[in-house]
C-alpha positions in Angstrom: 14.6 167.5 -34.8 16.9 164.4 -33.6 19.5 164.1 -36.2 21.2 160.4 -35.5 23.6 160.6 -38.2 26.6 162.4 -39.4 25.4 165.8 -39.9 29.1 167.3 -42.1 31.3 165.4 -44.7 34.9 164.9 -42.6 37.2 167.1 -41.2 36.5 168.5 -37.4 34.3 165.3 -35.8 32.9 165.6 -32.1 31.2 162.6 -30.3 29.6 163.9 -27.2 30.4 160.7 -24.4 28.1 162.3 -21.4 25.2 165.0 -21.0 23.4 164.1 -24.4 19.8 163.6 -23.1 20.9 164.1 -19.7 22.4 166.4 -17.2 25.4 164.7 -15.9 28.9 163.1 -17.2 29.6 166.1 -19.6 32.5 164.9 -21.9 33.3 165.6 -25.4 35.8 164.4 -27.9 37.0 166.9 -30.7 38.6 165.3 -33.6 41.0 167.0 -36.2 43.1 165.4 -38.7 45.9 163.6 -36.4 44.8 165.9 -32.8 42.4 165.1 -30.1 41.5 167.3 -27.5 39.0 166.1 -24.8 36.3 169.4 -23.2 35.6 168.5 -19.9 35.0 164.2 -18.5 32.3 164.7 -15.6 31.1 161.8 -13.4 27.6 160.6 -14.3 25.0 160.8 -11.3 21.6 159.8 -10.2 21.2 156.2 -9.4 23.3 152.9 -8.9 23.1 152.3 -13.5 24.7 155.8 -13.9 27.2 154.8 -11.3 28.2 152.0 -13.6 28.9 154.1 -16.5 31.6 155.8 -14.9 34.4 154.2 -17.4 36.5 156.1 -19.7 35.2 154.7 -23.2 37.5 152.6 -25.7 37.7 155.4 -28.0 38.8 157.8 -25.8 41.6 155.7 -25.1 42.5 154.5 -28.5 42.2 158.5 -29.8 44.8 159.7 -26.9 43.9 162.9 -26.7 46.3 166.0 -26.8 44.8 168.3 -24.4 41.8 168.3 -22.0 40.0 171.6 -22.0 38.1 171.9 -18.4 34.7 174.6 -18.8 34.4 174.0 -14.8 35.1 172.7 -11.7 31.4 170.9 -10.8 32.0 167.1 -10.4 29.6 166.2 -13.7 32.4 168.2 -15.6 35.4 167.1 -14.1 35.1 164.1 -12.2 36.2 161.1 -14.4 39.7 163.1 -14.9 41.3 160.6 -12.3 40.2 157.4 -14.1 41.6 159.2 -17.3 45.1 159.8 -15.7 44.7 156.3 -14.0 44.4 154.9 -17.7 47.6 156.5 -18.3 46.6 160.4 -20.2 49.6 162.5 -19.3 48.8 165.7 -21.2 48.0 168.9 -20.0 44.5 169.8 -18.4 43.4 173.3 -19.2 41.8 175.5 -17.0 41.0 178.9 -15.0 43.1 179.4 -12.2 40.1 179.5 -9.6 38.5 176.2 -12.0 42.0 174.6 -11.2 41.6 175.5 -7.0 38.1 174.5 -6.8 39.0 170.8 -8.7 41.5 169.8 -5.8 38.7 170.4 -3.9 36.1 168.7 -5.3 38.1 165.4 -6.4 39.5 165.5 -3.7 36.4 165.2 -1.3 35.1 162.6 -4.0 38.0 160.5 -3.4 37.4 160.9 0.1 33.9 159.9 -0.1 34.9 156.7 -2.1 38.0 155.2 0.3 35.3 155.9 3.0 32.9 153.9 1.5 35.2 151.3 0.4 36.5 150.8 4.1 32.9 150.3 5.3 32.4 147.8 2.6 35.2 145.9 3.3 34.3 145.9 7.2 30.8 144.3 6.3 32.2 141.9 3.6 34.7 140.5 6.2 31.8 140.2 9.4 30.0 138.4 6.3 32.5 136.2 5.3 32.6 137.5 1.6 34.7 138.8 -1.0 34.6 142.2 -2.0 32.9 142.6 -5.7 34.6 144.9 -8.4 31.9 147.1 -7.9 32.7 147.5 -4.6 36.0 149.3 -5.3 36.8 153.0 -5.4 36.4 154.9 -8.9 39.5 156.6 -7.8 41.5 157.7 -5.1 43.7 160.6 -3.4 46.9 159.2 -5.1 44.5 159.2 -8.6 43.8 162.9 -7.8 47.2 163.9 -6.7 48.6 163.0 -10.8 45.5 164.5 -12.0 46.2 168.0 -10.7 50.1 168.2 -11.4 48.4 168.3 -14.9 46.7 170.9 -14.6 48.2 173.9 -16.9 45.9 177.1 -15.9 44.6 179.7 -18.6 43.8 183.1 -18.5 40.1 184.6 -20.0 40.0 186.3 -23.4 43.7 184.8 -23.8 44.3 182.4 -27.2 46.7 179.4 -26.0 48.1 176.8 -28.1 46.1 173.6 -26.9 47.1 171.1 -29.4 49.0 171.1 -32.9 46.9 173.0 -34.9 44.2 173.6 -32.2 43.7 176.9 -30.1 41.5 177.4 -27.5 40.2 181.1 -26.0 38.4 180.9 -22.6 35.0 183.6 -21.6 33.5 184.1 -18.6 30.3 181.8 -18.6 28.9 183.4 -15.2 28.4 179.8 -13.7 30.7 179.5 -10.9 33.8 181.0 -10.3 36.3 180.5 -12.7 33.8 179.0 -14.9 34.2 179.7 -18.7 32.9 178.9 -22.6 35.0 177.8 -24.8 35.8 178.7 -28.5 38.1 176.4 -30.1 39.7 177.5 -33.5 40.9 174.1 -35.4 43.9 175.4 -38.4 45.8 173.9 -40.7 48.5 175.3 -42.8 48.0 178.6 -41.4 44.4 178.7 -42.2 41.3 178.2 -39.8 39.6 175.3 -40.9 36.6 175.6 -38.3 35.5 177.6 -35.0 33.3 175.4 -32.0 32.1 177.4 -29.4 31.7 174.5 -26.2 29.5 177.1 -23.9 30.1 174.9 -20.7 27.4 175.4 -18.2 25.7 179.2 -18.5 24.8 181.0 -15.6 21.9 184.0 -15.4 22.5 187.3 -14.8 23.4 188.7 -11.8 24.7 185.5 -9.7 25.8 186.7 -6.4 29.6 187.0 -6.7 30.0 186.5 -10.3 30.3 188.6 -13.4 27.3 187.6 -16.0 28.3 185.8 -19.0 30.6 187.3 -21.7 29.1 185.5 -25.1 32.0 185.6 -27.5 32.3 186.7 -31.1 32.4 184.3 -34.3 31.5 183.3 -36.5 31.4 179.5 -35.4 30.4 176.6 -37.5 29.4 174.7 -34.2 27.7 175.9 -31.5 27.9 173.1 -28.5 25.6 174.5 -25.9 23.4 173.6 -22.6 20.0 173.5 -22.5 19.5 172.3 -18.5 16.6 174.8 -18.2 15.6 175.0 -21.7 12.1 174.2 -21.4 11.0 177.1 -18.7 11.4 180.2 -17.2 13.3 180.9 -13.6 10.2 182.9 -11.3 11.9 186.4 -11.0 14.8 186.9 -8.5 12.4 189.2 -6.4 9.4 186.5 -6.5 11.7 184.0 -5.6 13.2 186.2 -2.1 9.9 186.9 -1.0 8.7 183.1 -1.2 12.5 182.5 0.6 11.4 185.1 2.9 8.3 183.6 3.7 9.4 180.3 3.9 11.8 181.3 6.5 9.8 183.9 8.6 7.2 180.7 8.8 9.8 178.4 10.1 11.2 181.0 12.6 7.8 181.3 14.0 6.8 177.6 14.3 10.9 176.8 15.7 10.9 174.5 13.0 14.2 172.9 11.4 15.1 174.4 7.8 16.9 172.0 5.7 18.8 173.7 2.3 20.4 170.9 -0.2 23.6 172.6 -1.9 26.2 171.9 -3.9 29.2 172.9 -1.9 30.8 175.1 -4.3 28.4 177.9 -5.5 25.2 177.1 -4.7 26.0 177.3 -0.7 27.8 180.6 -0.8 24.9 182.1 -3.0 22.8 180.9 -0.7 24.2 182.5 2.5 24.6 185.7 -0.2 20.6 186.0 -0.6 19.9 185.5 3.8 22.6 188.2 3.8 20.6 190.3 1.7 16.9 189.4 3.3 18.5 190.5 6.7 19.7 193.3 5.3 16.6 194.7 4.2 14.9 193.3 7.4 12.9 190.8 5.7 13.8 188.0 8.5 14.7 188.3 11.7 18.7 187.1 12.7 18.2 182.6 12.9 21.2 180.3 13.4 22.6 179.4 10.1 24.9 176.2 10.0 27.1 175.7 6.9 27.2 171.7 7.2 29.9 171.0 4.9 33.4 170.8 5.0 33.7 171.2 1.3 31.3 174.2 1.2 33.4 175.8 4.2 36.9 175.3 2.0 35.3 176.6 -1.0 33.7 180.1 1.1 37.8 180.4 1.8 38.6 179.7 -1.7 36.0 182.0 -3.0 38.1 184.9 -1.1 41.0 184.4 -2.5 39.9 184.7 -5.9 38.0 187.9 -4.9 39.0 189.7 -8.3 36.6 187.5 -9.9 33.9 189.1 -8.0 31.2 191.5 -9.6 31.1 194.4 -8.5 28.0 194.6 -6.0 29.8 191.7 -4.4 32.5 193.3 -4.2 31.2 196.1 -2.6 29.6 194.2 0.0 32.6 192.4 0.9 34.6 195.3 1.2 32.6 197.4 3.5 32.0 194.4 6.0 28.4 194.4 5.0 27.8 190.6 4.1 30.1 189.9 7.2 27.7 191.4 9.4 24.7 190.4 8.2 25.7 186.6 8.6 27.3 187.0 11.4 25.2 184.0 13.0 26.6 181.5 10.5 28.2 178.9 12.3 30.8 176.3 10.5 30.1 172.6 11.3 33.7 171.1 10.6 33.0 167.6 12.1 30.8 164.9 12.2 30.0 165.0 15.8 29.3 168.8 15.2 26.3 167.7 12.4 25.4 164.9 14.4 24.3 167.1 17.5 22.2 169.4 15.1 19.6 166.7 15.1 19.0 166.5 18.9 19.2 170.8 18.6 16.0 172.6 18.8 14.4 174.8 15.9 14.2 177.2 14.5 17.1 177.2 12.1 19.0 176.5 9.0 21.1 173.9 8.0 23.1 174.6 4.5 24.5 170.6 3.2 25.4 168.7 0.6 24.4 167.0 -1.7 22.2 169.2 -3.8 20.9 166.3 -5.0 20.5 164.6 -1.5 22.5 161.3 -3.0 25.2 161.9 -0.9 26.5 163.2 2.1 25.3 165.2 5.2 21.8 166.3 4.1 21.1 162.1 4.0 21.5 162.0 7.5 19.3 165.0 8.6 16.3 164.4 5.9 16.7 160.5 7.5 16.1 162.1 10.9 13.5 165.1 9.6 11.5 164.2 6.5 8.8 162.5 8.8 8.8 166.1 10.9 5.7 168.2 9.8 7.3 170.7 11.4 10.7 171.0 9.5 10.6 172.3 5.8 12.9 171.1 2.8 14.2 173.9 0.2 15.4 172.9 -2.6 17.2 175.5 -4.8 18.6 173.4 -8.0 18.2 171.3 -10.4 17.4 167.3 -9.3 18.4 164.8 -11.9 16.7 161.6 -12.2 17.0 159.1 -10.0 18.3 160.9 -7.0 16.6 161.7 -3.3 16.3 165.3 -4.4 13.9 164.5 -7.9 11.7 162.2 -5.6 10.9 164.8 -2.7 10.4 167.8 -5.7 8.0 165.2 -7.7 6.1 164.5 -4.7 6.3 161.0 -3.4 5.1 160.1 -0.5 7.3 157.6 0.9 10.9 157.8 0.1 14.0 155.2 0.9 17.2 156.9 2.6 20.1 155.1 3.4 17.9 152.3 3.8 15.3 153.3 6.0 11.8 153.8 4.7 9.9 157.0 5.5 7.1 158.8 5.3 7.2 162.7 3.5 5.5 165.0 6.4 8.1 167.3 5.9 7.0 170.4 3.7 9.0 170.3 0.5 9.6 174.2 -1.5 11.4 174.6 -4.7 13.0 177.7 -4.8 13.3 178.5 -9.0 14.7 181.7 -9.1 18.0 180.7 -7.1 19.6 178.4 -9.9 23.1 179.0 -11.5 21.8 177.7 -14.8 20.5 179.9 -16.9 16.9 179.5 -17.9 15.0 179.6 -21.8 15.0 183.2 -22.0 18.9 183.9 -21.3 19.7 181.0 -23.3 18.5 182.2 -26.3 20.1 185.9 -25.2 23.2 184.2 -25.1 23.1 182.4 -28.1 21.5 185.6 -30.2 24.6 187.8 -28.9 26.5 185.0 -30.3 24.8 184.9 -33.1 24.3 188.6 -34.1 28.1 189.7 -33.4 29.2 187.9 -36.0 26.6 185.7 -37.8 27.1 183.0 -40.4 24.2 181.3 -42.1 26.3 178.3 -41.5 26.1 177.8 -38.2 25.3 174.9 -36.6 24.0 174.7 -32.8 24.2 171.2 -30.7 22.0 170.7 -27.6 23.5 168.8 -25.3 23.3 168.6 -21.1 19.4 168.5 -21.3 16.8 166.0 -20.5 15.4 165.5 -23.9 12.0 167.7 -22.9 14.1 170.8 -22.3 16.0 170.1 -25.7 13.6 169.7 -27.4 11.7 172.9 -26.4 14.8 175.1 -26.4 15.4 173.6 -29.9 11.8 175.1 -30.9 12.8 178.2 -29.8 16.1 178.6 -31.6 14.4 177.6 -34.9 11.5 179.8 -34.6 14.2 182.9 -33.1 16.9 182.2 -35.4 16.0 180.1 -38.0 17.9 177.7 -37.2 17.6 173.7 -37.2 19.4 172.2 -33.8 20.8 169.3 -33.5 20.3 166.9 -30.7 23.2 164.2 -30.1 23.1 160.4 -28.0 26.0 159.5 -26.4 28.6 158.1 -28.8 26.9 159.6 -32.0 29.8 161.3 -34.1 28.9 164.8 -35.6 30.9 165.8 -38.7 32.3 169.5 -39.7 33.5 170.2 -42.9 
């Protein structure tokens, strides 16, 4: 099923340059007749060799692209922007309105993170008596950021806009994160439309808290660029997965143990503080503190009501009868460091919401340093955990782990929560692509796995030829796929 080679004779060409055979640095260059036009440039992440691939590669610069087209604002989507600009790309950067808000955000903490980490480097290289490495210097920084985002030209959904010459681009709700969309790019020439490639971004499932479920668009299309994160299972129900949260929590509450919630600051925290909402609510658990441990998560809960229109309706709902308000009211913002510093000398029971969601970075590294030997507090992880990072080694099991340096044993008790990801799973992949498919179907159509480990690829690309009798295509990074 892995297709290495051109798989068209010449005319639309895309080389994927991130997220083929992985999960992370999500970049791909379409090519047609004199245009370029760049969908998404994500950071890589996991470990200290994916750190080192965060370059913008010679052919991107030697193409120049016309246009970037941004599916989302999640850092593996968006974050090597500022080393483009840095390298001197001055075109526009397409996106959502809430995908543009969300991107200051998120680079912006990133840059932060970086000059941080720079500084403390260049504190211990000067007790040492050293010179700094080139490794040792920030990707980026705020100044990087600040040029990136006075590119930014924002879109509207279900709206054709002229990206590039003889390239338009239509955004659709992808029911990821807010503002997060699919795109369908129509390439023309002449006045007539030489191809259609449908870039589906990152799917969500239905029924995210907040968001609208994914609107799959109408072809035909001749490519089909589409995730496959999750392609190789099946989410436990929604309802499963509250009652085990439920549990989880009720146990906790009752032994005053320590809770400990890995999220990605943007999404994953506010569905999170969504679904205790709703188990108070219905009286599942009894009231516990809840401490939302992350600046970033904080400003995107504010930016999250502002762009309320976005909402689905039940969220809407909740939100505007004071509902959700209520039912959290023992959330508790931890703004500084001396604020989530002091939760590790507080007694249990209760919950701690931080990032990373991949515990590589930030707060959550400093309370699983000061926990994970606790057989009293419990981990809950709710997302995916790529290779590499903290978060894949507690899920797998290991019994020792290394954090920020420090050895320690795992007494903690470790959950993975399957039913709370913003990825859709097997089943509503293939939904998606079949409604795709079946609006307007061409015999023609050719589908290319990419953000997937090369297990759920392969068993997604099963699937879609047994369903829809149709051979996939799965791409390397760098490997050029031809249209005719």
């Amino acid at each position: 099923m892995r297709d290495q080679s051109s798989i068209f004779e010449a005319m639309i060409e895309i080389t994927p340059y991130g997220a083929a055979g992985e999960v992370t640095g999500s970049a791909y260059l379409l090519r047609f007749e004199q245009t370029s036009v760049l969908v998404d440039f994500g950071l890589f992440q996991g470990d200290k060799e994916d750190d080192a691939r965060n370059v913008v590669p010679g052919e991107i610069h030697r193409n120049h692209p016309h246009a970037v087209l941004l599916t989302h604002a999640h850092l593996d989507h968006c974050g090597r922007l500022p080393l483009l600009v840095e390298g001197g790309y001055r075109g526009p950067i397409y996106a959502t309105d809430a995908t543009r808000d969300l991107a200051e955000l998120v680079l912006m903490d990133a840059a932060h993170i970086q000059e941080s980490d720079y500084e403390r480097r260049k504190k211990r290289a000067q007790k040492q008596g050293r010179k700094l490495q080139r490794t040792d210097l920030p990707l980026f920084d705020t100044s990087d950021v600040e040029q990136t985002l006075e590119l930014f030209s924002v879109v509207e959904y279900n709206t054709p806009i002229d990206v590039a010459p003889g390239v338009t681009a239509i955004y659709h709700e992808a029911g990821h994160m807010l503002g997060s969309a699919s795109i369908e790019v129509i390439c023309s020439s002449n006045g007539n439309v030489c191809g259609r490639v449908l870039f589906s971004g990152d799917l969500g499932p239905p029924q995210l808290p907040f968001l609208r479920d994914p609107e799959p668009p109408s072809g035909p299309f001749d490519v089909v660029v589409m995730e496959s994160t999750y392609g190789d299972r099946e989410h436990r129900p929604l309802d499963e997965t509250m009652e085990q949260f439920a549990a989880i929590l009720v146990e906790a509450v009752s032994s005053k143990g320590k809770i400990f919630i890995p999220s990605f600051a943007i999404g994953r925290s506010q569905n999170i503080l969504y679904y205790i909402a709703e188990l108070v609510r219905t009286k599942r658990i009894p009231r516990i503190p809840i401490y939302l441990d992350s600046p970033m998560a904080i400003k995107a809960s504010h930016l999250y009501a502002d762009h309320h229109d976005l909402f689905d309706e039940e969220s809407t709902e909740l939100v505007e009868s004071g509902s959700l308000r209520d039912n959290l009211r023992t959330v508790r913002f931890t703004e500084t460091a001396e604020e989530s510093k002091a939760l590790n000398t507080k007694e249990g029971p209760f919950v701690v919401i931080a990032g990373a969601g991949m515990c590589n970075a930030g707060r959550i590294l400093h309370h699983l340093r000061n926990n994970i030997s606790d057989p009293t507090a419990h981990v809950i992880i709710t997302g995916y955990q790529a290779y590499g990072t903290l978060g894949r080694k507690l899920v797998d099991g290991l019994e020792n782990v290394s954090i920020m340096g420090d050895y320690k044993p795992v007494r903690a008790q470790i959950h993975t929560l399957g039913g709370m990801s913003a990825h859709a799973d097997k089943p509503h992949l293939l939904k998606w692509l079949g409604s795709v498919l079946t609006s307007a179907p061409s015999a023609s159509t050719h589908v290319v796995l990419t953000h997937g480990e090369d297990e759920a690829r392969d068993a997604l690309g099963e699937s879609i030829a047994e369903q829809y009798s149709i051979q996939t295509v799965l791409p390397y990074n760098g490997i050029t796929l031809e249209l005719p």
